[in-house]
ZAMARLUM-659568 format. One record per residue (C-alpha): residue number from 1; residue in three letters; x, y, z. Coordinates in steps of 0.2 Angstrom, whole numbers, plus 5000, padded with zeros to 4 digits. Each point is the difference from the previous one (the first is absolute). Layout:
! ZAMARLUM-659568
pos/code/east/north/up
NUM/Ala/X/Y/Z
...
This chain:
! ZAMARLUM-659568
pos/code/east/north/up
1/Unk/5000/5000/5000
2/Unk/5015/5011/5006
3/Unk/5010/4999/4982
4/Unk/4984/5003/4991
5/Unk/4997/5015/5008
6/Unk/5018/5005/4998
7/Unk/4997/4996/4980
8/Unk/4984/5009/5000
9/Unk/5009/5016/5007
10/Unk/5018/4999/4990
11/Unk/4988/4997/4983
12/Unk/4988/5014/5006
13/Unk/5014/5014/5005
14/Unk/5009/4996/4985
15/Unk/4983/5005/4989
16/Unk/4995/5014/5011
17/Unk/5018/5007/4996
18/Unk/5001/4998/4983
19/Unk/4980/5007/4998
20/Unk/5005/5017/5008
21/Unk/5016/5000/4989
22/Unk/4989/4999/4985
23/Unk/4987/5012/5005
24/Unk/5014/5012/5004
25/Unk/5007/4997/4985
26/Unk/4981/5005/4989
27/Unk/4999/5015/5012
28/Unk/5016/5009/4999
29/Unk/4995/5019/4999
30/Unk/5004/5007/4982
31/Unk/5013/5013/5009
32/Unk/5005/4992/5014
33/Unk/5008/4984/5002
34/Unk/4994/4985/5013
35/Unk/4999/5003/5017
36/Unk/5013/4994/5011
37/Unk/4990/4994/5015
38/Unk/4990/4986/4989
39/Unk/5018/4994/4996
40/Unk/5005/4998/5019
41/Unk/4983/4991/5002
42/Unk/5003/4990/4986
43/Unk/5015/4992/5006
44/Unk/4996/4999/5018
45/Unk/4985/4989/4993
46/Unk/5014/4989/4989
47/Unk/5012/5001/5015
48/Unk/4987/4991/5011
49/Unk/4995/4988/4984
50/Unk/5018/4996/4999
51/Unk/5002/4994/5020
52/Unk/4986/4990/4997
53/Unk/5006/4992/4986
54/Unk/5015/4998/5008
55/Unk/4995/4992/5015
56/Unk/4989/4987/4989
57/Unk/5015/4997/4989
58/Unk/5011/4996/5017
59/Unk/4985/4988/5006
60/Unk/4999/4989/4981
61/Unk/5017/5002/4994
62/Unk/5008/4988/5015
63/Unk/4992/4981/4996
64/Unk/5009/4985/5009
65/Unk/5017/5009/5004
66/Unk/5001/5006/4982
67/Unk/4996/5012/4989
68/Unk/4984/5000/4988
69/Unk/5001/5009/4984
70/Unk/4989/4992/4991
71/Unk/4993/5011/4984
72/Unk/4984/5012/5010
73/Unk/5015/4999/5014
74/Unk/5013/5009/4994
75/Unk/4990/5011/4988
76/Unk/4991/5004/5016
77/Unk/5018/5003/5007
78/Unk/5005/5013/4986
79/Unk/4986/5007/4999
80/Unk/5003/5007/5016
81/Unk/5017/5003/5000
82/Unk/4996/5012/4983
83/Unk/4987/5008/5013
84/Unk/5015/5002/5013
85/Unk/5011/5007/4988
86/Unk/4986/5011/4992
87/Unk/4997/5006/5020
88/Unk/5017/5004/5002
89/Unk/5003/5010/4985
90/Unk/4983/5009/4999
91/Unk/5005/5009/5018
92/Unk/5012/5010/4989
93/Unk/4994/5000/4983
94/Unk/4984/5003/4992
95/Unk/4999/4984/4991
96/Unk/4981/4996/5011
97/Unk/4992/5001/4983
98/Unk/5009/4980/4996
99/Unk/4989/4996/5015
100/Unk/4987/4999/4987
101/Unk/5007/4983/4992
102/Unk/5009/4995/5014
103/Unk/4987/5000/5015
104/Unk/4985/4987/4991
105/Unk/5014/4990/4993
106/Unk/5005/4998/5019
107/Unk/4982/4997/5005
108/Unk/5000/4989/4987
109/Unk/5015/4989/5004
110/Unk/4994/4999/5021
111/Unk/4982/4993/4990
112/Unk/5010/4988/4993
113/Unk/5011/4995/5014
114/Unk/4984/4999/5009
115/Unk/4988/4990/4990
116/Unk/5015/4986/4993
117/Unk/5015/5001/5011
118/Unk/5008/4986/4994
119/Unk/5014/4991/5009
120/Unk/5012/4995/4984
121/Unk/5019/5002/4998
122/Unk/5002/5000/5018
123/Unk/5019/5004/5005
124/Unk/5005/4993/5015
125/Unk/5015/5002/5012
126/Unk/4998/5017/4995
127/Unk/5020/5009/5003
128/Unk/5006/5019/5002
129/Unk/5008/4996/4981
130/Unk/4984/4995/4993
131/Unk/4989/5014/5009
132/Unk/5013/5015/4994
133/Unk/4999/4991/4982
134/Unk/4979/5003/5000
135/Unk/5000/5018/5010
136/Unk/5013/5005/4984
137/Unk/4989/4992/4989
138/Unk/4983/5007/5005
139/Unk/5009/5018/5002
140/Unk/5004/4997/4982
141/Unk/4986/4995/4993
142/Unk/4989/5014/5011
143/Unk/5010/5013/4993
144/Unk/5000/4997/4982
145/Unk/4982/4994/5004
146/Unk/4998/5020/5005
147/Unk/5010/5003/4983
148/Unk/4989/4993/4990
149/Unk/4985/5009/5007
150/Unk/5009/5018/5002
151/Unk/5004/4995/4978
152/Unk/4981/4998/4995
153/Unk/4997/5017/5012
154/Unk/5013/5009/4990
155/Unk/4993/4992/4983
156/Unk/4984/5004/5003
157/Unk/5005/5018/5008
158/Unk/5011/5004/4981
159/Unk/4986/4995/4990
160/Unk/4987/5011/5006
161/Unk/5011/5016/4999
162/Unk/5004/4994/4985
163/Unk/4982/5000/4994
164/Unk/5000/5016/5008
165/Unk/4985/4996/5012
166/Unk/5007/5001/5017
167/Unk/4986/5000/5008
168/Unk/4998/4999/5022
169/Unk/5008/4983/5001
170/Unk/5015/5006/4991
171/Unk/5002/5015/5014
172/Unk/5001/4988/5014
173/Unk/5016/4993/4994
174/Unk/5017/5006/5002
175/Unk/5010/5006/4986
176/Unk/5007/4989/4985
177/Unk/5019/5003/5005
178/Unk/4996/4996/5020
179/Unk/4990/4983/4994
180/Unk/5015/4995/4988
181/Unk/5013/5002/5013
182/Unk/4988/4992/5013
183/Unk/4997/4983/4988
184/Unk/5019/5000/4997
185/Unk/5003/5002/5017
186/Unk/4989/4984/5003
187/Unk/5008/4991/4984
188/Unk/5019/5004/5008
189/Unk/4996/4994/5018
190/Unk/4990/4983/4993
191/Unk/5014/4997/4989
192/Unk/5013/4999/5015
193/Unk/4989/4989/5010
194/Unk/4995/4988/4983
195/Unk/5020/5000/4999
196/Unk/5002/4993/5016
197/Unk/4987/4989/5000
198/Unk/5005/4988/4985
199/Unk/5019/5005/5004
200/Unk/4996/4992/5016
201/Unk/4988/4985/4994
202/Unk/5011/4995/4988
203/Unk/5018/4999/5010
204/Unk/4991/4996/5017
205/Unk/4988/4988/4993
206/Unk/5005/4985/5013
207/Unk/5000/5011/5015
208/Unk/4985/5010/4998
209/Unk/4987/4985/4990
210/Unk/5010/4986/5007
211/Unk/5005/4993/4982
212/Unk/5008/5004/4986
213/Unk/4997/5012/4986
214/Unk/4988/4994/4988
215/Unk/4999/5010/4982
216/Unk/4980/5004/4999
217/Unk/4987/5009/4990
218/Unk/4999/5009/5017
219/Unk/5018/5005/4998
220/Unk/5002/5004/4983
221/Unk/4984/5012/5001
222/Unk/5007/5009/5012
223/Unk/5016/5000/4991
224/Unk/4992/5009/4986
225/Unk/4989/5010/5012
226/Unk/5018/5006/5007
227/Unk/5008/5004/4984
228/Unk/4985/5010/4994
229/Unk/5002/5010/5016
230/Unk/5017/5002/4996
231/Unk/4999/5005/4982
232/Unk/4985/5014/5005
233/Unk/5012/5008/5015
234/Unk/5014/5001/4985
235/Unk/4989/5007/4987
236/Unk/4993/5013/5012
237/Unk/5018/5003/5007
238/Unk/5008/5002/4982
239/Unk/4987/5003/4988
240/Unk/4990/5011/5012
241/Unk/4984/4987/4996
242/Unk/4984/5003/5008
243/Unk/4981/5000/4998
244/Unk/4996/4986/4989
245/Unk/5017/4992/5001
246/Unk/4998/4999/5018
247/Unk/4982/4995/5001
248/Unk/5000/4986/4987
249/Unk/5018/4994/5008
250/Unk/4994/5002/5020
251/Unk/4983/4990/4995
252/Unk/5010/4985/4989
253/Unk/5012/4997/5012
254/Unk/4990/5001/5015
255/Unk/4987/4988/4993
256/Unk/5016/4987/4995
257/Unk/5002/5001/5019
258/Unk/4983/4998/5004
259/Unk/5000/4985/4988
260/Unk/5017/4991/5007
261/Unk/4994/5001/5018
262/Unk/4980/4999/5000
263/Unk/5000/4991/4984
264/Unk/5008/4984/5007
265/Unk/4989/5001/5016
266/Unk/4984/5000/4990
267/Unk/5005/4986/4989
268/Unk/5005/4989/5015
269/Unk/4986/5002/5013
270/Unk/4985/5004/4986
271/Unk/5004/4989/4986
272/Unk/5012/4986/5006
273/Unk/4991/5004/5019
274/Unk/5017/4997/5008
């Protein structure tokens, strides 16, 4: 009864968030821009979301002395670890407005998590080697999670001045030179952390999983996903690329990620149910 109310109350503060972030966003004054108290409320409402869905995570997570990251697990797990990061930043940049994808996509993984928790790939004798690999990890993967989102933002944010209609929505956002540094910001930091993470998995394999590196699909799309990464931050450091370089670049190697690391989950537990 306890964790349902707790799910009830992380799902509904996530929604209640992200509702007054889209009303503020539809009622920005013409002259004006939003007011800063409905951001403070905003993120003290996500603030609360996320120690709820912090505390359920702590309670689901531990199964039989290991650890369960089965696939509504961890993207339960990420999703609130892109929520913490989101938090963290949002105190000191007006980036709020990426609340508007990020929040229900939050709600939506604690649904999940709720309704089929699973108890698949369960790692047990879970070590301090195996537990720094997966915080790197899921920093990695939040941050260019946050990338990708800030990328369609700036997209969308070009094409409407570009069609020359910028409309109320359009004077909520920050400028187009603040979102490029902010979403290359995000790139630069993930980057590190994705570094680190398949630098690590791959020369530490036995001490962190226990076994010996094995070449995968999951490996090679993250691989890929890595070089993509790479390729954008030399582009944009050399070429000076930007706007639709970075969005289609951000987007296809975020997605390779997705692919390598959800992609194998969903084929194990949903199709081969193991």
């Amino acid at each position: 009864m306890l964790t349902a109310l707790f799910n009830l109350l992380t799902i509904s503060l996530y929604l209640i968030a992200g509702i007054l972030l889209v009303r503020r966003l539809f009622n920005v004054p013409a002259t004006t821009g939003p007011e800063p108290y409905i951001k403070w409320a905003v993120l003290s409402l996500v603030a609360g979301a996320a120690a709820l869905h912090g505390a359920l995570l702590y309670s689901t997570l531990g199964v039989n002395n290991g650890l369960n990251l089965g696939l509504n697990s961890a993207a339960s797990l990420m999703a609130w670890a892109i929520v913490a990061l989101f938090l963290v930043i949002a105190v000191f940049s007006a980036i709020e407005n990426l609340g508007v994808v990020i929040l229900p996509s939050a709600a939506l993984a604690v649904l999940l998590a709720w309704l089929w928790p699973g108890q698949h790939l369960l790692l047990t004798q879970v070590s301090i080697p195996l537990l720094s690999h997966l915080i790197v990890a899921f920093l990695a993967y939040s941050l260019l999670a946050l990338a990708m989102v800030q990328a369609l933002v700036l997209w969308w944010q070009e094409r409407r001045l570009h069609q020359q209609h910028p409309g109320r929505l359009l004077r909520a956002m920050p400028p187009i030179q603040t979102m490029e540094r902010f979403l290359f910001g995000l790139i630069g930091t993930g980057f590190i952390f994705l570094t680190l993470t398949l630098v690590s998995g791959t020369l530490f394999s036995e001490a962190i999983f226990g076994k010996a590196l094995v070449i995968s699909h999951h490996i090679v799309l993250s691989l890929i996903g890595w070089c993509i990464f790479a390729i954008l931050l030399f582009g944009h450091w050399r070429f000076g690329w930007r706007g639709r370089h970075a969005v289609r670049w951000t987007v296809g190697g975020f997605a390779l990620l997705l692919l390598g690391y959800f992609g194998s989950k969903f084929v194990l537990e949903i199709l081969l149910n193991r």
